[in-house]
OpenMM code with the backbone's topology and positions (N, CA, C; nanometers):
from openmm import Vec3, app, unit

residues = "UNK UNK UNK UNK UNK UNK UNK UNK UNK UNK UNK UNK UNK UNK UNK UNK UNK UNK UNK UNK UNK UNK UNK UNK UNK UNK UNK UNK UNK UNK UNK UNK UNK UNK UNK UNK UNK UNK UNK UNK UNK UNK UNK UNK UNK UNK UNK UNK UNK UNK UNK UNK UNK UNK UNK UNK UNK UNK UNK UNK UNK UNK UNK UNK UNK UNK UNK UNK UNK UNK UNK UNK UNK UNK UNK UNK UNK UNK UNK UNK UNK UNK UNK UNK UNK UNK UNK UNK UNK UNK UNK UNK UNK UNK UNK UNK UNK UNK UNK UNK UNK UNK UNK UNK UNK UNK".split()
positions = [
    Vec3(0.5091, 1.0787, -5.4940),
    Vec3(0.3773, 1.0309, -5.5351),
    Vec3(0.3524, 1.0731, -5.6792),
    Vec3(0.3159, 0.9629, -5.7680),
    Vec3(0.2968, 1.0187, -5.9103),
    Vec3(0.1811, 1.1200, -5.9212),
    Vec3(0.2367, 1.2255, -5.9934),
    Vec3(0.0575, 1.3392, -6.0310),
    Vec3(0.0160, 1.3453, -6.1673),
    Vec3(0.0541, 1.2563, -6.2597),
    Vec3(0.0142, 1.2810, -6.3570),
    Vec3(-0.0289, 1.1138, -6.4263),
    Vec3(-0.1234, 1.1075, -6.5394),
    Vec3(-0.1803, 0.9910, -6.5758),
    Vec3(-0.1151, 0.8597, -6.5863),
    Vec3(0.0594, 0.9548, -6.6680),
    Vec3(0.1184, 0.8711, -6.7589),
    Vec3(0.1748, 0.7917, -6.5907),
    Vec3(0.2365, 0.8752, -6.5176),
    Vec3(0.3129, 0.8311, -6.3802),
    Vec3(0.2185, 0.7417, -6.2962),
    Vec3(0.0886, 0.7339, -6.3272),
    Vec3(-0.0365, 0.5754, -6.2565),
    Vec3(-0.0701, 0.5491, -6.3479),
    Vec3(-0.0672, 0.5224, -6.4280),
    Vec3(-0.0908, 0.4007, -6.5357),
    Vec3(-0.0489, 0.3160, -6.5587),
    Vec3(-0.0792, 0.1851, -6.5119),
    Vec3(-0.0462, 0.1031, -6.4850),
    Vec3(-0.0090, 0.0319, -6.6272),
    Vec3(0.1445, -0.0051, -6.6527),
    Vec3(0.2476, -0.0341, -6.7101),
    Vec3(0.2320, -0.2009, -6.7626),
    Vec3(0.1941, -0.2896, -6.8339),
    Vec3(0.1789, -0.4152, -6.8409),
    Vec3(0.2393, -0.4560, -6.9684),
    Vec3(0.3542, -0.5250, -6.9058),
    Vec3(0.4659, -0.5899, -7.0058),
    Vec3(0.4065, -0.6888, -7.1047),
    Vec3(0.4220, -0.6814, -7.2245),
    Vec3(0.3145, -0.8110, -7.3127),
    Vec3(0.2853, -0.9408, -7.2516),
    Vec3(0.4250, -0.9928, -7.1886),
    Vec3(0.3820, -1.0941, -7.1522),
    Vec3(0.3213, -1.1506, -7.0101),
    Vec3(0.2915, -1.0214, -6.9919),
    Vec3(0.1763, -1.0250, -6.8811),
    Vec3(0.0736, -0.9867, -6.9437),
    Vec3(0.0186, -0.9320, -6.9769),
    Vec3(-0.1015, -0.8945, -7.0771),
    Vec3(-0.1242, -1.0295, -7.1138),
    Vec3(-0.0528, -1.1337, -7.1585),
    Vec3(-0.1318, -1.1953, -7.2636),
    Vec3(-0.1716, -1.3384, -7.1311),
    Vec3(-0.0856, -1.3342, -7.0670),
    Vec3(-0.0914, -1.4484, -6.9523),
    Vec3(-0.2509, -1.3848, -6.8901),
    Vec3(-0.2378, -1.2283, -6.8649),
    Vec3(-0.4153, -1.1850, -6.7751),
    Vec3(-0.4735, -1.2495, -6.9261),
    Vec3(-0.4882, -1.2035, -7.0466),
    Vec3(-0.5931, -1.2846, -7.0963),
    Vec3(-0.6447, -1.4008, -7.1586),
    Vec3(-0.5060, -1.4760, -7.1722),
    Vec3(-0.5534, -1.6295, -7.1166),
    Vec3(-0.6132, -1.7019, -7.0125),
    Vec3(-0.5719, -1.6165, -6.9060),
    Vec3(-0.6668, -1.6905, -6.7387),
    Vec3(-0.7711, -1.6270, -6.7794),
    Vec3(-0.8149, -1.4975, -6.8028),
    Vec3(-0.9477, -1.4668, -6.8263),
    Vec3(-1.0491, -1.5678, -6.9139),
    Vec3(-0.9652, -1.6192, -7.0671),
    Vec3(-1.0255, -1.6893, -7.1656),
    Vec3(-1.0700, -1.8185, -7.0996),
    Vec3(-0.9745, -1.8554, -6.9751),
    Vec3(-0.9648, -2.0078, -7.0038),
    Vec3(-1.0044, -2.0956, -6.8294),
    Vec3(-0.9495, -2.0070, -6.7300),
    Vec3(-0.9653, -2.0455, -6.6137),
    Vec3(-1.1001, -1.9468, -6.5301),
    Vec3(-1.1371, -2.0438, -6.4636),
    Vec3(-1.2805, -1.9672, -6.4163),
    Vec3(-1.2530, -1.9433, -6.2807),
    Vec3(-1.1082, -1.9918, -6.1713),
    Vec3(-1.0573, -1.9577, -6.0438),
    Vec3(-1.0252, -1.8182, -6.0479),
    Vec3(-0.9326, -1.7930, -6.1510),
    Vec3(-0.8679, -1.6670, -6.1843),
    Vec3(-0.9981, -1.5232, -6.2162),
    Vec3(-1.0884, -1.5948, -6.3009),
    Vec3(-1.1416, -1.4651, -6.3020),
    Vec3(-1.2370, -1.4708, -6.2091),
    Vec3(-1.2748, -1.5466, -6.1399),
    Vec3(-1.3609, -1.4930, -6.0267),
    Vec3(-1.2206, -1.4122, -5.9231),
    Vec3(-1.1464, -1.4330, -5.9732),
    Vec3(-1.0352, -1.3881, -5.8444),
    Vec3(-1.0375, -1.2315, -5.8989),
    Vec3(-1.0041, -1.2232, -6.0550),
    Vec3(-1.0137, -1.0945, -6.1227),
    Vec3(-1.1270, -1.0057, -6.0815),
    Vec3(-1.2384, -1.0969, -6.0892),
    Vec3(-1.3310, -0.9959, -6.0678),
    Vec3(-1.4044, -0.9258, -5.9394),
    Vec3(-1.3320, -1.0165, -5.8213),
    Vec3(-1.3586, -0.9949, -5.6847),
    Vec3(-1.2450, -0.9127, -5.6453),
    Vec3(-1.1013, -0.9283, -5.6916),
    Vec3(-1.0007, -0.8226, -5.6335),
    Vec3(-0.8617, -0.8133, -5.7557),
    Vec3(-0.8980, -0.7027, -5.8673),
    Vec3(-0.7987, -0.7036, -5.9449),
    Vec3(-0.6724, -0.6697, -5.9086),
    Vec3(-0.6518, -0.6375, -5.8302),
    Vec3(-0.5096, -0.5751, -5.7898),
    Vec3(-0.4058, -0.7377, -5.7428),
    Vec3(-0.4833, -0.8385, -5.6923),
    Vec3(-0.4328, -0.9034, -5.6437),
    Vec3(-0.4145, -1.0103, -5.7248),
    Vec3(-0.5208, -1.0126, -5.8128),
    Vec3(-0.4841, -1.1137, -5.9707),
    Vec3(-0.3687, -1.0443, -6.0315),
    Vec3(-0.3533, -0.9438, -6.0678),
    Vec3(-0.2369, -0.9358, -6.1847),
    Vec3(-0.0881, -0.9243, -6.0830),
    Vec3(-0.0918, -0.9187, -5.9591),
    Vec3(0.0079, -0.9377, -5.8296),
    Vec3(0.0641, -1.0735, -5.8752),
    Vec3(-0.0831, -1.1614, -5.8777),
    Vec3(-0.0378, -1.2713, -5.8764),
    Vec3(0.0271, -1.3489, -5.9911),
    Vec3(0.0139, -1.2918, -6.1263),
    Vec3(0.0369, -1.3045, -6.2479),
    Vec3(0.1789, -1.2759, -6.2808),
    Vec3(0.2285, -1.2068, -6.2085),
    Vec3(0.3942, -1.1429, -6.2114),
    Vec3(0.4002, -1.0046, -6.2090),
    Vec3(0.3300, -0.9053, -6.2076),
    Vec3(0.3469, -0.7590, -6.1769),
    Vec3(0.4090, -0.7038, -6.0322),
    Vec3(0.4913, -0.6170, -6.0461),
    Vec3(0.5129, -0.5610, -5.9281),
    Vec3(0.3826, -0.5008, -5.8296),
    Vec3(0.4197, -0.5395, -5.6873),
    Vec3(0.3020, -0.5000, -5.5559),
    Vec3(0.3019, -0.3682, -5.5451),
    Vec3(0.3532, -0.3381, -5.5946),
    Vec3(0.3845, -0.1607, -5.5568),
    Vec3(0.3568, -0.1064, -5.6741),
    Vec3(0.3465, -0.1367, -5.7911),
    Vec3(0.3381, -0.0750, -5.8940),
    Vec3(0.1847, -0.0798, -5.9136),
    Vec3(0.1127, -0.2058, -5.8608),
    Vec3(-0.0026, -0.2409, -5.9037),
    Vec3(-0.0754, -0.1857, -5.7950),
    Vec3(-0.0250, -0.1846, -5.6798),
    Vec3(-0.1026, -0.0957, -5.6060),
    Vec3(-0.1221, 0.0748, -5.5930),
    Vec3(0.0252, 0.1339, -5.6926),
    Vec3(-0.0349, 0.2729, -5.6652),
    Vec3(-0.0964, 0.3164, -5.7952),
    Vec3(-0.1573, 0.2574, -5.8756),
    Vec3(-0.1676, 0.2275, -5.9982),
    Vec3(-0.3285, 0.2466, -6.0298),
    Vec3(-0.3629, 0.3337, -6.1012),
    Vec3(-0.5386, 0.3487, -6.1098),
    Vec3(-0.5527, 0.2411, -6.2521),
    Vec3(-0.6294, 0.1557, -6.2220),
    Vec3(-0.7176, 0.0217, -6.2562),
    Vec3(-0.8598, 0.0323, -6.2657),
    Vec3(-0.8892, 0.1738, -6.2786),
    Vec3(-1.0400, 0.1801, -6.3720),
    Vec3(-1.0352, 0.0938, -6.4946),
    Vec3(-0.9590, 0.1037, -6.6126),
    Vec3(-0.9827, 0.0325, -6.7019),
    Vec3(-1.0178, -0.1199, -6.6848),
    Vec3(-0.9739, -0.1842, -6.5611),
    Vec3(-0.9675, -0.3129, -6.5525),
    Vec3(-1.1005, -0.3498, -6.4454),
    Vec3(-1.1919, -0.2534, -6.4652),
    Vec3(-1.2822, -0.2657, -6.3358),
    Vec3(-1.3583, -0.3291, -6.3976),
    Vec3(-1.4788, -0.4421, -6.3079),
    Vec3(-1.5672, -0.5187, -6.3973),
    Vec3(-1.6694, -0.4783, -6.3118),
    Vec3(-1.7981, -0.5028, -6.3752),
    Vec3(-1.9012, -0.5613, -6.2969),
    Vec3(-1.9284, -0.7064, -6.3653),
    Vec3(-1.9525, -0.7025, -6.4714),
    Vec3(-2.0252, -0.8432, -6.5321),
    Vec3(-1.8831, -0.8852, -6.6203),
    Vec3(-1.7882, -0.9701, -6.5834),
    Vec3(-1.7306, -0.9840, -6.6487),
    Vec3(-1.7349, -1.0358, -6.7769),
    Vec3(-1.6936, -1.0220, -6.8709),
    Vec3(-1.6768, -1.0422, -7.0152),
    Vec3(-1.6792, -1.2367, -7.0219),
    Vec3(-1.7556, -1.3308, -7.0931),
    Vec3(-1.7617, -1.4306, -7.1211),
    Vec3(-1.5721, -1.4822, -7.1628),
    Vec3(-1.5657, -1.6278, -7.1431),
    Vec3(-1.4431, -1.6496, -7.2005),
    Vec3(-1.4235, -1.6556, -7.3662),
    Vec3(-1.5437, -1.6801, -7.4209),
    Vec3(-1.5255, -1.6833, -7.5903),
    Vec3(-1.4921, -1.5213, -7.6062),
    Vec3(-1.5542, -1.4420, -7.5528),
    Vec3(-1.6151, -1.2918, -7.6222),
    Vec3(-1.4186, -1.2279, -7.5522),
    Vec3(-1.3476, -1.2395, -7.4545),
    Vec3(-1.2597, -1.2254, -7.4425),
    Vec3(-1.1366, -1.2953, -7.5386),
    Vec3(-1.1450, -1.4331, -7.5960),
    Vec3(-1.0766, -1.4959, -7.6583),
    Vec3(-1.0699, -1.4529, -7.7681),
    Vec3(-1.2277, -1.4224, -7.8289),
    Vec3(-1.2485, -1.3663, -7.9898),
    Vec3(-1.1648, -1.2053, -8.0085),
    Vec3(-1.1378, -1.1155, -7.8445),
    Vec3(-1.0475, -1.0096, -7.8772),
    Vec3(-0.9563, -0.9881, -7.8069),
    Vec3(-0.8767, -1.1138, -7.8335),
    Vec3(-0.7011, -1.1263, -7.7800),
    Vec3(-0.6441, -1.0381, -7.7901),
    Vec3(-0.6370, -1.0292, -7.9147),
    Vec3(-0.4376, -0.9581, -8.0053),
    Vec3(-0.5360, -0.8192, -7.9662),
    Vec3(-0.6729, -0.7486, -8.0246),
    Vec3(-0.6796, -0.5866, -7.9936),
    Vec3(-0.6926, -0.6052, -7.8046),
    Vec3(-0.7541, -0.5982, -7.7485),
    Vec3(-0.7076, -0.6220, -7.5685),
    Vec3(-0.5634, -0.6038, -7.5742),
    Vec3(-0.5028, -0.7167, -7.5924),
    Vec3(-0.3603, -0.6713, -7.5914),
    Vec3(-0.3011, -0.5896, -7.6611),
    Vec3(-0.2918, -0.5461, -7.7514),
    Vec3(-0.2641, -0.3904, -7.7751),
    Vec3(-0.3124, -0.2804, -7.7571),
    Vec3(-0.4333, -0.2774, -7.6976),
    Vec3(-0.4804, -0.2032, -7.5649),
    Vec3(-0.3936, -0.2200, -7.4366),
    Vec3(-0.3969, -0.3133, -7.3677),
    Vec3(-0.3481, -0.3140, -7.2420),
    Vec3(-0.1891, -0.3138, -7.2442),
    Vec3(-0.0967, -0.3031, -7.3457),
    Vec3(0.0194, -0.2609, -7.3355),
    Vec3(0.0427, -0.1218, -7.3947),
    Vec3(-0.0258, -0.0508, -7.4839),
    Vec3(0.0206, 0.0640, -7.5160),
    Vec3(0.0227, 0.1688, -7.4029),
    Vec3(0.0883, 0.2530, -7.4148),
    Vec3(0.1373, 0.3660, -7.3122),
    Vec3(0.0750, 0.4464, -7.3337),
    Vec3(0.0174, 0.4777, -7.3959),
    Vec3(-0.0677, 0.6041, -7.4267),
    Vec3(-0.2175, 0.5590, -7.2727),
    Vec3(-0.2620, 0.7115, -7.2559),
    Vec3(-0.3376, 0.7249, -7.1837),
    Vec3(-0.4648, 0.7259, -7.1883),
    Vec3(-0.5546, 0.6947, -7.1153),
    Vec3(-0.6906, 0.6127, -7.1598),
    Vec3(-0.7941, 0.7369, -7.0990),
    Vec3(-0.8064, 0.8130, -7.1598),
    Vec3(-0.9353, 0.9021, -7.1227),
    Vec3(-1.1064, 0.8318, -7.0995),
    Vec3(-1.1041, 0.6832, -7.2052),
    Vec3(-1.2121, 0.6470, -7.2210),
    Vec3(-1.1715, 0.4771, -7.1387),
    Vec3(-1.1523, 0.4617, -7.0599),
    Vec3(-1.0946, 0.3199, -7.0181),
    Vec3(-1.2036, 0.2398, -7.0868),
    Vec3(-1.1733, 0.1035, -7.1194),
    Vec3(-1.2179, -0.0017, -7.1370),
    Vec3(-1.2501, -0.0675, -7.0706),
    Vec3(-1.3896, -0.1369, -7.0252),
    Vec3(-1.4170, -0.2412, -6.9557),
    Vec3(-1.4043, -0.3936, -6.9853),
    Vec3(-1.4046, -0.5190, -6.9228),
    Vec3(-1.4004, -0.6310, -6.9978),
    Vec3(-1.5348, -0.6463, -6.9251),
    Vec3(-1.6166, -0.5818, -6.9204),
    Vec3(-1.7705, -0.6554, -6.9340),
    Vec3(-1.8392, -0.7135, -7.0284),
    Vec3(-1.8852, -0.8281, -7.0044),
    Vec3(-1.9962, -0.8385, -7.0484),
    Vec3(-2.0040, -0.8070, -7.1854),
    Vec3(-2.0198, -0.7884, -7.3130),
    Vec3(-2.1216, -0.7591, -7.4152),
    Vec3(-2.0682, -0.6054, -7.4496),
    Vec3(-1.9581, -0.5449, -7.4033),
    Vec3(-1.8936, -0.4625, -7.4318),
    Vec3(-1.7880, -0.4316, -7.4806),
    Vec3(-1.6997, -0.5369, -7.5151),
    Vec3(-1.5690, -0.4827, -7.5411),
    Vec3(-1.5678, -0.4986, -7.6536),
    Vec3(-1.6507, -0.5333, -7.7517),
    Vec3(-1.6638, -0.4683, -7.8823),
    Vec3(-1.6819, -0.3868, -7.9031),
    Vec3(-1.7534, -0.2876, -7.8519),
    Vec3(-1.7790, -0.1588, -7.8405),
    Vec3(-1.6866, -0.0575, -7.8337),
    Vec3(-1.6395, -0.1011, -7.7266),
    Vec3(-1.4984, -0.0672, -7.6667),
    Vec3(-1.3954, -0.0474, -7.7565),
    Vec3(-1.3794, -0.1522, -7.8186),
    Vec3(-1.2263, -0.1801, -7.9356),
    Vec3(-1.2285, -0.1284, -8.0808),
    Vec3(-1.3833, -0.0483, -8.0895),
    Vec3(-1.4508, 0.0024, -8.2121),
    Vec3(-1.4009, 0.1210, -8.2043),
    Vec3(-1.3784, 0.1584, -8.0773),
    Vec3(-1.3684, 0.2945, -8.0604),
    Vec3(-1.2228, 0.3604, -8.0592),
    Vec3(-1.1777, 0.2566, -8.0634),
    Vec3(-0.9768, 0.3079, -8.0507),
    Vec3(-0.9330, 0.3268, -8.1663),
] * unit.nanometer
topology = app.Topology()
chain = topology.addChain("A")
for resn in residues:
    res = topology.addResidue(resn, chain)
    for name in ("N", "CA", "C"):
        topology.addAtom(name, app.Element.getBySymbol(name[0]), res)
């Protein structure tokens, strides 16, 4: 069982990263799917079931999810968020009216 951050942190190859934030930008099935059960959207995207399930996904938690423009307008930083390895003391949300905030701060 992993005990340390780096060993559940969930691992996302670019080109999964950029595929989650195109369905986010662009399809409205997907992110209601995102935002009702993330584990099973990025399953479905190409991530390993096992990886994504023992995997802490605070950063990816929503309540109000993030609009598709306000996600589109921060592609490329999101994605170099959601692939770097380094460990997220301050996770990022894609809510809503926040992830500017968010991306100010890295």
């Amino acid at each position: 069982m992993p005990s340390t951050i780096e060993e559940t942190k969930l691992q996302i190859p670019p080109n999964v990263a950029d595929r989650l934030l195109e369905l986010l930008a662009t399809d409205d099935a997907f992110r209601e799917l995102f935002a009702r059960d993330r584990h099973a959207a990025l399953i479905g995207i190409g991530l390993d079931s096992q990886q994504v399930m023992g995997a802490r996904l605070g950063c990816l938690r929503v309540e109000n999810l993030a609009g598709k423009d306000e996600i589109a307008a921060a592609r490329d930083t999101l994605k170099d968020y959601l692939t770097s390895a380094a460990s997220h003391t301050n996770p990022h949300r894609l809510e809503a009216g926040a992830i500017g905030a968010v991306l100010r701060r890295n």
